[in-house]
C-alpha positions, 0 to 999 in steps of 0.5 A: 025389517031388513036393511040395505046391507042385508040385502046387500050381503044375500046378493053377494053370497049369491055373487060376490063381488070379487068375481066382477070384471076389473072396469066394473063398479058393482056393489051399492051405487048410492045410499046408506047400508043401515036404511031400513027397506020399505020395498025394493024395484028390480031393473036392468037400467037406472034411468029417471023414469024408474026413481021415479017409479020407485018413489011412486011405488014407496020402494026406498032400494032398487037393485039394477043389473047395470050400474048407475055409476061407471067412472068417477063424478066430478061434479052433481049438477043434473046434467045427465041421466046418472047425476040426475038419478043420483040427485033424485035418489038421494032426496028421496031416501033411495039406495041404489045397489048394482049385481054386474059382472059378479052376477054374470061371472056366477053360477046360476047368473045371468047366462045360466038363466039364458041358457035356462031360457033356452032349455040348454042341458048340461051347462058349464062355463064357457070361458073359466076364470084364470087365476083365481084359485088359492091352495091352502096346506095346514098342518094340524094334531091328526085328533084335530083333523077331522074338526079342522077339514069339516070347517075348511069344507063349510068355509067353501074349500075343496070344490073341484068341478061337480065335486065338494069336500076334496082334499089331500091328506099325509100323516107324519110329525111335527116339531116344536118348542114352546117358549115361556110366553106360551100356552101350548096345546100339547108338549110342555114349555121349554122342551121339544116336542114332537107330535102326530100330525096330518097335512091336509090340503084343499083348494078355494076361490082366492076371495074367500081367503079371509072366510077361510082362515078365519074358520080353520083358526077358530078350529085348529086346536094349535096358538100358532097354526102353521099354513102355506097359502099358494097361488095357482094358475088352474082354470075355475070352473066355478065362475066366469063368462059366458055358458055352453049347452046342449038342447035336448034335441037337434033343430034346424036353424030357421026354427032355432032362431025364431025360437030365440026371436019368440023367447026374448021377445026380440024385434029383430034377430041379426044372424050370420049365413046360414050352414045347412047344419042342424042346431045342437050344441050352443055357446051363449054370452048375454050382453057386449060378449063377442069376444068369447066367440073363440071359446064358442068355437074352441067347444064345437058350439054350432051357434054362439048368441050373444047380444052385441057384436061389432060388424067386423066381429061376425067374418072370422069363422062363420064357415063353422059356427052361427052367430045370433046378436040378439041385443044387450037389452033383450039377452040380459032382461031376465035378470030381475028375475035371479034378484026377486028369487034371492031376495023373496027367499031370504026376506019373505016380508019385504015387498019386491016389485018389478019395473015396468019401464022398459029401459031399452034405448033401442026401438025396432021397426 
């Protein structure tokens, strides 16, 4: 039977958790990493209506895209929806884990699975995470350096756009003296020794920093391996926020938007002027992403979707581009779906359940 913090670890190689926002709180929200899962409700929103589901169900982790807990608590008395499922959950033996930001800031995340919704090619990231990338340079035997650069690879190095494996490689020499406390790899103690070496370079994710060192220790042949680690200011393509795309074909936007309307089952699509444009190239940010409407822009995008934007938000630039609202709720429901694929995969014999309560506060007439 799989455990919590199994569960837990296949949702962060999936999203890791160094990629939320900075005001986020991802990650497990209540309970204990060593509970074993007898079941699993996926949602968008911890309310009392779907602790209560999960208990009726025997589901003992529910995985939410929104955490239940934003700020510190202060006290847990009942008096509000988060201190109320708090109380519920830990009486009843339910852990509650939450994929926020992480989840939209990755790769295959939420926007991608938007964007999938609509039938959007050649996908990438509209607005690339900023100074998140490391450069890692390691000098090791060059007999050694296949062996070293494989497990740099494996560790997650070398990823630059659609691109893996990629590095920089120079031979040349390197000096050393061994003390009398050493065991060195090649030269003898006490005498200066000079051997061939390669300098190999490669970039990586800052968050996996750890995992990489790790892996070229366990490798490099050296008791003292020398490295240089440096930050850098590249975009990362890898992650960030918000998705742009091209449809397959052009389309006129009245039948762009009812198509949005039909697919997220939307009870009111609120849009800007119409342009007399057809539809081809979209700009989409799920949930509060108004802000990435200058990204939208700066890409051609004939459209930007997103699902909350404030009145004063849609005057700047109507007069080049479309902007869809489409509600927080109605962008980000298909969630639950990324959870129940990561998790069926990886844990085939846990049972995995999706809420029915519709948590939107929002109602339509």
């Amino acid at each position: 039977m799989a455990k919590v913090k199994e569960i837990a670890t296949a949702l962060e190689m999936f999203a890791p958790l160094p990629l939320q926002d900075g005001f986020d709180n991802a990650g497990l929200q209540v309970g204990l990493t060593e509970a074993e899962v007898t079941g699993v409700l996926l949602c968008l929103d911890v309310t009392d209506s779907v602790v209560n589901e999960a208990v009726a169900l025997g589901c003992n982790l529910i995985v939410s895209h929104h955490p239940l807990i934003f700020k510190p608590l202060k006290r847990i008395i009942g008096s509000n929806t988060v201190e109320r499922c708090v109380i519920s959950a830990l009486s009843n033996g339910i852990s509650i884990y939450s994929a926020h930001t992480n989840l939209d800031n990755a790769i295959g995340g939420v926007n991608y699975r938007i964007a999938q919704k609509l039938g959007l090619k050649n996908v990438r990231v509209l607005q690339p995470k900023e100074d998140s990338l490391l450069k890692l340079a390691v000098y090791v035997p060059v007999s050694n350096a296949d062996d070293v650069r494989k497990a740099l690879f494996d560790a997650g190095c070398g990823a630059i756009g659609n691109y893996d494996s990629c590095s920089y490689n120079v031979e040349g020499f390197g000096t050393f003296r061994a003390g009398e406390q050493c065991n060195p790899y090649c030269g003898n103690i006490g005498e200066l020794h000079k051997e061939p070496e390669a300098r190999i370079e490669t970039i990586l994710p800052a968050y996996l920093k750890n995992r990489v060192i790790s892996a070229m220790l366990k490798v490099h042949p050296y008791e003292e391996p020398a490295y240089d680690i440096y930050p850098l200011k590249n975009s990362w393509a890898g992650a960030g926020s918000g998705i742009v795309g091209e449809l397959e074909s052009e389309i006129d936007e009245k039948s762009f938007l009812f198509n949005i309307k039909e697919i997220f089952g939307v009870g009111s699509v609120r849009y800007t002027a119409l342009r007399g444009k057809n539809i081809k190239r979209v700009a989409l940010c799920g949930g509060a992403g108004a802000s990435f409407a200058g990204a939208a822009l700066s890409e051609k995008a004939d459209i930007f979707i997103t699902g909350e934007a404030r009145y004063h938000d849609l005057f700047d630039n109507t007069d080049k581009m479309m902007y869809a609202v489409i509600g927080h709720y109605e962008s980000e429901q298909f969630t639950t779906e990324i959870f129940d694929e990561i998790i069926k995969k990886e844990f085939p014999g846990v049972p995995v359940k999706t809420t029915t309560v519709n948590t939107n506060p929002l109602n339509y007439l």
